[in-house]
C-alpha positions as CSV (number, residue, x, y, z in Angstrom):
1,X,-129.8,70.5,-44.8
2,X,-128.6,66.9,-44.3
3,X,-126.3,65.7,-46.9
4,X,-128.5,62.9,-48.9
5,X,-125.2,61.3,-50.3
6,X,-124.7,57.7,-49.0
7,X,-127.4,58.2,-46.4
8,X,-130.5,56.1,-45.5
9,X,-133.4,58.1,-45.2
10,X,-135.5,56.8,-42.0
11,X,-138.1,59.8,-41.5
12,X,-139.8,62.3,-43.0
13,X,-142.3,64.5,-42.3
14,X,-144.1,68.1,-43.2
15,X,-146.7,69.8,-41.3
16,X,-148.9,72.7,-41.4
17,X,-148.9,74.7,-38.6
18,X,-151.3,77.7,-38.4
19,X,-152.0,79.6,-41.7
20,X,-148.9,80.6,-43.7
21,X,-146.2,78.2,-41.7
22,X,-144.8,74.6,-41.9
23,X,-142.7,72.4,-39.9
24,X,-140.4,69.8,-41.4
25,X,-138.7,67.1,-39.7
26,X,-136.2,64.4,-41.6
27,X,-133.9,62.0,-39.6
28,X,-131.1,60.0,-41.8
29,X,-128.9,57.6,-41.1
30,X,-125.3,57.1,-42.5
31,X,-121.2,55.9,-42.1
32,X,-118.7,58.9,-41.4
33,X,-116.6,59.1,-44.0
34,X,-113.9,57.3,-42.6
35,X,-116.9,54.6,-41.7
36,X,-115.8,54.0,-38.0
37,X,-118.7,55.5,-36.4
38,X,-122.6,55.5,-37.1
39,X,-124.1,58.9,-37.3
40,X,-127.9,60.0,-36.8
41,X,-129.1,63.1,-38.2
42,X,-132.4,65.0,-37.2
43,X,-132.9,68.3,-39.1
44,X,-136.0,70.5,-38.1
45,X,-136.6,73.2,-40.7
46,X,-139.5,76.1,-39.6
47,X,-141.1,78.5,-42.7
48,X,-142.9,82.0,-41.5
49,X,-143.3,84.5,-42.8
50,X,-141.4,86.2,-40.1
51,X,-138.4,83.7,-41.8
52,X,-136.4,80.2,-41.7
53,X,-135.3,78.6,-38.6
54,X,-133.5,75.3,-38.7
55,X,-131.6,73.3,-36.7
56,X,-129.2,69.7,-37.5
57,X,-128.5,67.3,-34.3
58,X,-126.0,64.6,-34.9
59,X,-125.3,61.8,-32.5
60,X,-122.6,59.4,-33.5
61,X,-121.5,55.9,-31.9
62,X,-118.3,53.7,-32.9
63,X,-119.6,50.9,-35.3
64,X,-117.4,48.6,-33.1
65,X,-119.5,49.9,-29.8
66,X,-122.5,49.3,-31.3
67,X,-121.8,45.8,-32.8
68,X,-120.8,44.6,-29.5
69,X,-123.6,46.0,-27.7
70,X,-125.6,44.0,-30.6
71,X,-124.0,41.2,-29.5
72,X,-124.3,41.2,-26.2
73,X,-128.3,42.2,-26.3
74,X,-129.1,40.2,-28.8
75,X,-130.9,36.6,-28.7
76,X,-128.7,33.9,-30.3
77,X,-130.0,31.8,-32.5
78,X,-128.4,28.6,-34.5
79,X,-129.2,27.8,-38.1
80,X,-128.2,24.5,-39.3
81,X,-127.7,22.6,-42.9
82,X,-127.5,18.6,-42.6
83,X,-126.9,16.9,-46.0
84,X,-126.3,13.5,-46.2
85,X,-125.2,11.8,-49.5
């Protein structure tokens, strides 16, 4: 299963499916350890009485990458402090 250490949890979810089986779904969120890239987890986990199936994707993106693409589809906006004496 997805390591829970320094990782934001964003979904989970357990479901019934038929009689005697479930289906769980979590998706977390964290910094590789050398916290240069983003990664995404999303860990399915089957119980049946035939067994356990699971399955972890990762997708990972440079932090840099994804702080310019902020940038550059992001909506500026100005905040500004006036104080006069």
């Amino acid at each position: 299963m997805i390591s829970e250490a320094d990782s934001m949890l964003l979904h989970h979810q357990v479901r019934k499916r038929g009689n005697r089986a479930l289906l769980c779904h979590e998706t977390r969120l964290q910094l590789s350890p050398d916290h240069r890239q983003l990664v995404l987890s999303r860990y399915v986990e089957h119980y049946s009485p035939q067994g356990v199936r699971w399955t972890e994707r990762q997708h990972r993106v440079a932090v840099s990458d994804l702080l310019r693409w902020l940038i550059a589809q992001g909506e500026p906006s100005t905040t500004r402090l006036d104080t006069k004496a």
